[in-house]
C-alpha positions as CSV (number, residue, x, y, z in Angstrom):
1,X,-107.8,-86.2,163.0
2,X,-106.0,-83.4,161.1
3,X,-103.8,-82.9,164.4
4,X,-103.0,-86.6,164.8
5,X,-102.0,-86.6,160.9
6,X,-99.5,-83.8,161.6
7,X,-98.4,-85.3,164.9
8,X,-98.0,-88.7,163.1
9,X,-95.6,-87.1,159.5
10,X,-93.9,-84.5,161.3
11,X,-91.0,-83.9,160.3
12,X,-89.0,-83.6,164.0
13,X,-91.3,-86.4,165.2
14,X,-89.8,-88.6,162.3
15,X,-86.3,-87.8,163.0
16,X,-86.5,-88.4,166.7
17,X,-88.0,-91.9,165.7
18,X,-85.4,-92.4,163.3
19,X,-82.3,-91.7,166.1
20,X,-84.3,-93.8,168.5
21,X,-84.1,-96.7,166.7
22,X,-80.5,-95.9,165.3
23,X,-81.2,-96.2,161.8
24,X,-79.7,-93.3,160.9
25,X,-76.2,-95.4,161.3
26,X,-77.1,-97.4,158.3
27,X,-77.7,-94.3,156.0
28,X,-75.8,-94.1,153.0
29,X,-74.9,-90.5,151.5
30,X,-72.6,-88.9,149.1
31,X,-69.2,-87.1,150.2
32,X,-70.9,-83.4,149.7
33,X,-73.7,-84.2,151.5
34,X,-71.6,-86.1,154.5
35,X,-69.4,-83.0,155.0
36,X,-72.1,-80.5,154.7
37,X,-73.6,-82.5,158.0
38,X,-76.6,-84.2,156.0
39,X,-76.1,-87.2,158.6
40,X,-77.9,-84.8,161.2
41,X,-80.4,-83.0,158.9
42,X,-84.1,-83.4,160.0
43,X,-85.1,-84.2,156.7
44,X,-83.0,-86.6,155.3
45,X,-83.8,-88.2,158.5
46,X,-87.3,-88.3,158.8
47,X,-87.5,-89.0,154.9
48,X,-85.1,-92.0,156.0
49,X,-87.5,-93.1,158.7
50,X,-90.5,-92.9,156.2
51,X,-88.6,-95.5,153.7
52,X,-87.8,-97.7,155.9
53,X,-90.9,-98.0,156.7
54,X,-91.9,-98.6,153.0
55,X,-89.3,-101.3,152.8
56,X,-91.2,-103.1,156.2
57,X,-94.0,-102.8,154.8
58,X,-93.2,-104.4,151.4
59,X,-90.6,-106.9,152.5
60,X,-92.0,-108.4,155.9
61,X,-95.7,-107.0,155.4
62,X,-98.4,-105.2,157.9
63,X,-98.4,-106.5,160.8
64,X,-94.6,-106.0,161.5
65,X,-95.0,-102.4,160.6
66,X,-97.9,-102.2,162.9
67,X,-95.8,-103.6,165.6
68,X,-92.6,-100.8,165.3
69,X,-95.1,-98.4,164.4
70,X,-96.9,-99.1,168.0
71,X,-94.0,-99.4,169.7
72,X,-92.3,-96.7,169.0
73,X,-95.1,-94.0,167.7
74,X,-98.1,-94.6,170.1
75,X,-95.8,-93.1,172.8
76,X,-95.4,-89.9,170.6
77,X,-99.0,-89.3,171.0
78,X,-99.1,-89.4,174.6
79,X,-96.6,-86.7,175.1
80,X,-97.5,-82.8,175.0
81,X,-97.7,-81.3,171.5
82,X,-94.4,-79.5,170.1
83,X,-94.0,-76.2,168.5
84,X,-93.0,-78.7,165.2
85,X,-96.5,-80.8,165.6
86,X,-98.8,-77.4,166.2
87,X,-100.5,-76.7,162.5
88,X,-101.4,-73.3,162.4
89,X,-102.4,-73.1,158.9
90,X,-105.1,-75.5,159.4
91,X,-105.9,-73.7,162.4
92,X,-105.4,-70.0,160.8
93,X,-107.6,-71.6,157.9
94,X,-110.1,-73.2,160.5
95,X,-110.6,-69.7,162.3
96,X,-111.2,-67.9,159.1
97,X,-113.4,-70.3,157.6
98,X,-115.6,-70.0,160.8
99,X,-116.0,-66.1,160.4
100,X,-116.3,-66.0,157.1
101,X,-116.3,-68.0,153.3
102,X,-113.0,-66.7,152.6
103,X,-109.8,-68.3,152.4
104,X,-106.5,-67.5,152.9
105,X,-103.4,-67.2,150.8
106,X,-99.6,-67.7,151.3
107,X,-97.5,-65.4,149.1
108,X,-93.5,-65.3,148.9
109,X,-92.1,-62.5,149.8
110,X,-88.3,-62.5,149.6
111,X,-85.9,-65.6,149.1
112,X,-82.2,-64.9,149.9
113,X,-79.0,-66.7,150.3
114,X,-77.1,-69.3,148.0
115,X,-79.4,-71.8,146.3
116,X,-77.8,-74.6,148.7
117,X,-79.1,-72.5,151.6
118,X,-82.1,-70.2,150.9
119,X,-84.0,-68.3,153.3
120,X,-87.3,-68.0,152.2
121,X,-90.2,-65.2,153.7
122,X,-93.8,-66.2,153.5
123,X,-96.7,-63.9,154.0
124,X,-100.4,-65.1,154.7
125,X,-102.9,-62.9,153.2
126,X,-106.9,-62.5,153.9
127,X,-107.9,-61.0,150.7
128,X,-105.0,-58.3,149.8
129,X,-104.3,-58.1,153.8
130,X,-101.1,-59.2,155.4
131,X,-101.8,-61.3,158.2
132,X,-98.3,-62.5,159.0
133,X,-95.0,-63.2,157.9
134,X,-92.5,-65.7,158.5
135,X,-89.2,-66.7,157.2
136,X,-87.4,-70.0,157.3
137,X,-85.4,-72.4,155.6
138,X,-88.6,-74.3,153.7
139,X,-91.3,-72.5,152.2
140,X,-93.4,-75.1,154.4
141,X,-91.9,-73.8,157.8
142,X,-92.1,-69.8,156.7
143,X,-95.8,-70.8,155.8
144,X,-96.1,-72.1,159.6
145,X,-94.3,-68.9,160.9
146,X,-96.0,-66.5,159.4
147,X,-99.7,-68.2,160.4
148,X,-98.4,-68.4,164.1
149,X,-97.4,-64.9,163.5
150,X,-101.0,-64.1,162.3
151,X,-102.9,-65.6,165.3
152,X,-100.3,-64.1,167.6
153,X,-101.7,-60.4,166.0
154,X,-105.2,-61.7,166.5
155,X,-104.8,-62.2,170.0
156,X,-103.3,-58.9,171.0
């Protein structure tokens, strides 16, 4: 189930969703954020995708949601998984868990660039160990990048 909820809100899965059904062209945004390219950015898109969805839901009810949802979802979950659905801080988590009672932490270790444009470097620690590290332009991402890069020392 945890892998079908990731699969289901991820964020690329969204967006592709969102461009599918072309409502992307009704998307209203502010000058800055038109010429900085925020018509194209994965998250305003998915986030998009997720309110419209609200607004369905509200205006036209359930079973209209259900419909799109089936439509244009269900074939989502058919496909292979993505690099974007896999969760490896569930899994990380999972693995640990199994081995042991202890649980895992995510520190930040750097953040650079302008404040419209940070990079951010996330370390996942066992205890005071460093597992992995990763760096990205969410905390959320670097957090996935640095447990990827955690079971990819694990394997080796």
């Amino acid at each position: 189930m945890t892998t079908l909820r990731a699969q289901t809100v991820c964020e690329s899965t969204l967006y592709v969703l969102n461009r599918q059904l072309g409502w992307y062209e009704f998307l209203r945004l502010g000058v800055g954020e038109e010429k900085t390219g925020g018509r194209n950015r994965e998250s305003i898109l998915a986030d998009q995708f997720e309110a419209c969805i609200g607004a369905i839901y509200i205006d036209q009810g359930y079973h209209v949601c259900d419909e799109i949802l089936t439509k244009y979802m269900k074939p989502v979950f058919k496909q292979e998984k993505s690099e974007a659905v896999t969760d490896y801080k569930t899994h990380l988590q999972e693995v640990i868990q199994a081995d042991s009672r202890k649980t895992i932490q995510y520190k930040l270790l750097e953040e650079k660039g302008p404040s419209n444009a940070p990079t951010f470097t996330m370390g996942v620690y066992l205890d005071d160990i460093l597992l992995g590290q990763g760096t990205s332009s969410t905390k959320k991402k670097a957090e996935q990048k640095a447990a990827k890069d955690a079971f990819e020392k694990m394997a080796k």
